[in-house]
N, C-alpha and C positions, 0 to 999 in steps of 0.2 A: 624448402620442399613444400608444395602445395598440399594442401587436404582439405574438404569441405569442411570440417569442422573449424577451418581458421578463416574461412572465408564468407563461409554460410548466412551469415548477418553483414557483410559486406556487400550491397546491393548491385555498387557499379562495378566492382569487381567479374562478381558471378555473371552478371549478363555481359561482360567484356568476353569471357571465357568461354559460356553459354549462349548467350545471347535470354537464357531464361531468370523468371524472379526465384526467387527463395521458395512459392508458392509454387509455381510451373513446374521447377525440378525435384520438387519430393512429389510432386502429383505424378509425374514422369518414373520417379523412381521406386514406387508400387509396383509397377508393370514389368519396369526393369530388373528388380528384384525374384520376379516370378519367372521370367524368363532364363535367368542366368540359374538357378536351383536347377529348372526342367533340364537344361544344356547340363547340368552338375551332375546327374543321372545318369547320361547317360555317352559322359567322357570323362575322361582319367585327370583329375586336380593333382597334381605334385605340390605335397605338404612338403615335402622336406628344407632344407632351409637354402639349396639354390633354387627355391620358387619366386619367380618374380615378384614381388612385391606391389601389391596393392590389396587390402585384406578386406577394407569396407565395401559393399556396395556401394554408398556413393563415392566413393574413389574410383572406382569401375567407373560407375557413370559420368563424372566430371572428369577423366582424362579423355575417355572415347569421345566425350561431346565439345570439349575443346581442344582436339588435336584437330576434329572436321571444322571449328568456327574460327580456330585461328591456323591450322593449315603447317606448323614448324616443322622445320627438320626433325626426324626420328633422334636422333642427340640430343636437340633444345628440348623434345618433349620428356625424355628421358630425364633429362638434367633437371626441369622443372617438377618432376614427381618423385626424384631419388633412385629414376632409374636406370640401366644402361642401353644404350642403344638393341642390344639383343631383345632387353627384357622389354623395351619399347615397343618394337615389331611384334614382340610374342604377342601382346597383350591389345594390338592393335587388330589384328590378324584373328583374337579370337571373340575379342568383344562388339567388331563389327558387324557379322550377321545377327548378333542378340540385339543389337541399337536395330537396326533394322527392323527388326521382328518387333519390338516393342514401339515403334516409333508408326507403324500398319496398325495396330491393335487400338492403340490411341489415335487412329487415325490422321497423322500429322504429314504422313509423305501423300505427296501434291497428285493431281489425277496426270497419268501418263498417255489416256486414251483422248484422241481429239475430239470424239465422236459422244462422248461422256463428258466434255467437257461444260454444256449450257446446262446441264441438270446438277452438277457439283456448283457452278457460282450463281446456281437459281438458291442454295442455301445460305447465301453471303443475305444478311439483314438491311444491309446499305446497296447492295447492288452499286458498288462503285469498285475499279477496278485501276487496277497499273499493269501495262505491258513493258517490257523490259527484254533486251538480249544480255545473255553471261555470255565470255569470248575467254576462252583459256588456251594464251601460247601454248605449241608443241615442237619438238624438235622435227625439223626438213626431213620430213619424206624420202629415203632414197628412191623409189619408184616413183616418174616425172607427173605419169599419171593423177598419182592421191599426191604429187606435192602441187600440182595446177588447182586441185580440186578443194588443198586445201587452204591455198595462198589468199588472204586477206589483203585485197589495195590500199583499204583505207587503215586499217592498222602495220603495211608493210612487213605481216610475218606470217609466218603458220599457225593456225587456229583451229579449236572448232566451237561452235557456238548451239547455242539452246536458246530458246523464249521460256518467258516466263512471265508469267501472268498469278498475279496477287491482291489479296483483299486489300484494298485502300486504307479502311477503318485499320484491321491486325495488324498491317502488312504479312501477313502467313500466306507463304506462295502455295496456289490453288490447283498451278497446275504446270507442267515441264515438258519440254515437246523431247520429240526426238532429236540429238546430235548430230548437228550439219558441218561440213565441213566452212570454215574460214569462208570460200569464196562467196559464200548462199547469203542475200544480202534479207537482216533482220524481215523487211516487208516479205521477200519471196517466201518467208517460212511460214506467215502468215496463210499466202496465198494459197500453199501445197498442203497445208494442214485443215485450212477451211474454218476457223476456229465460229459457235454459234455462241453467241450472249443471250443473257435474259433480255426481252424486248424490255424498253425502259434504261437498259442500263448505263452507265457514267465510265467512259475510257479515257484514263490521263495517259498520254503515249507522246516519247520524244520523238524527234525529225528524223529518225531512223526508219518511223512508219510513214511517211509524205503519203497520201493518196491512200492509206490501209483506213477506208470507213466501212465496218461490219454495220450491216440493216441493222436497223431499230436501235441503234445503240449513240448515245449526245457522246461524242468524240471533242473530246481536249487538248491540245499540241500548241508547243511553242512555236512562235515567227520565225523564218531563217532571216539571220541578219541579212540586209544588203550586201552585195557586196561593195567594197571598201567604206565602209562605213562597220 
């Protein structure tokens, strides 16, 4: 069974889990801790002894934040923390609006406005930047409509995708568009979104953006191979 105290001084461990150091996650875990008290206020904790189990704060914190970086089945994560799938969900379901809350406060979730976005990476020190699509299959669509809308050619399934744009130096994504359906090809989201950089700035961007150059900004992109070579 996992707990931070067995793993806390294991470096590669915790950020396998986390993706944070031993440093990051008690700094995180301040915030966290204050958050889940105020929530303890003013909702019902069931002491008795079918309460789910996890009693530390950082056991809150280190399941909530490695169920979202590694993403398991509600069983594996269950199994992994001595829990059961019930108690999994339970504890999934309550301690993610409190990550949420605590993760604004600390200011770590990415700008979601496009219009706010050249004033958020005017604070990046390096003004160098990676643009990136996420694509997360989905189950077909019954409606032919949103299943046209949401069919991706190039990956052959149902999707929907986001941009993402991150500090080069941290890698800590800076900023998440809005959710497009599979068909919206990574450049047109650029296009519809308008996105502004700092003048000056440094964009490392793969073949997914061909032709996406924002003003004032030195653009970086791989060669497409020839073809048959």
């Amino acid at each position: 069974m996992i707990i931070y105290d067995k793993i806390k001084d294991k470096e590669r461990t915790l950020k396998a889990l986390t993706s944070l150091s031993k440093e990051e996650f008690e700094a995180l875990l301040i915030t966290f801790e204050k958050e889940w008290e105020e929530y303890s206020k003013t909702n019902f904790i069931n002491k008795s002894g079918q309460n789910p189990r996890l009693i530390k704060s950082e056991d809150k914190l280190l399941f909530i934040l490695s169920y979202f970086k590694v993403y398991p089945l509600q069983d594996v994560a269950g199994l992994l923390f001595g829990l059961s799938q019930s108690q999994a969900n339970h504890w999934i379901q309550r301690l993610t609006p409190i990550l949420g809350k605590t993760l604004e406060i600390e200011v770590c979730m990415p700008e979601r406005d496009a219009k706010s976005l050249e004033k958020v990476l005017d604070e990046c020190p390096g003004l160098e930047f990676l643009i990136d699509s996420s694509e997360r299959e989905i189950n077909r669509p019954k409606d032919n409509d949103v299943q046209k809308e949401n069919y991706s050619g190039k990956s052959k399934n149902h999707s929907k995708k986001n941009n993402l744009i991150a500090d080069a130096k941290t890698r800590l994504v800076k900023y998440l568009s809005l959710t497009y359906g599979g068909k919206v090809h990574d450049k047109k989201i650029c296009d519809i979104e308008d996105y502004k950089f700092p003048e000056g700035s440094v964009l490392h961007k793969d073949s997914g953006y061909q032709g996406y150059n924002p003003e004032g900004v030195i653009s970086f992109q791989p060669m497409k191979k020839p073809r048959n070579r």
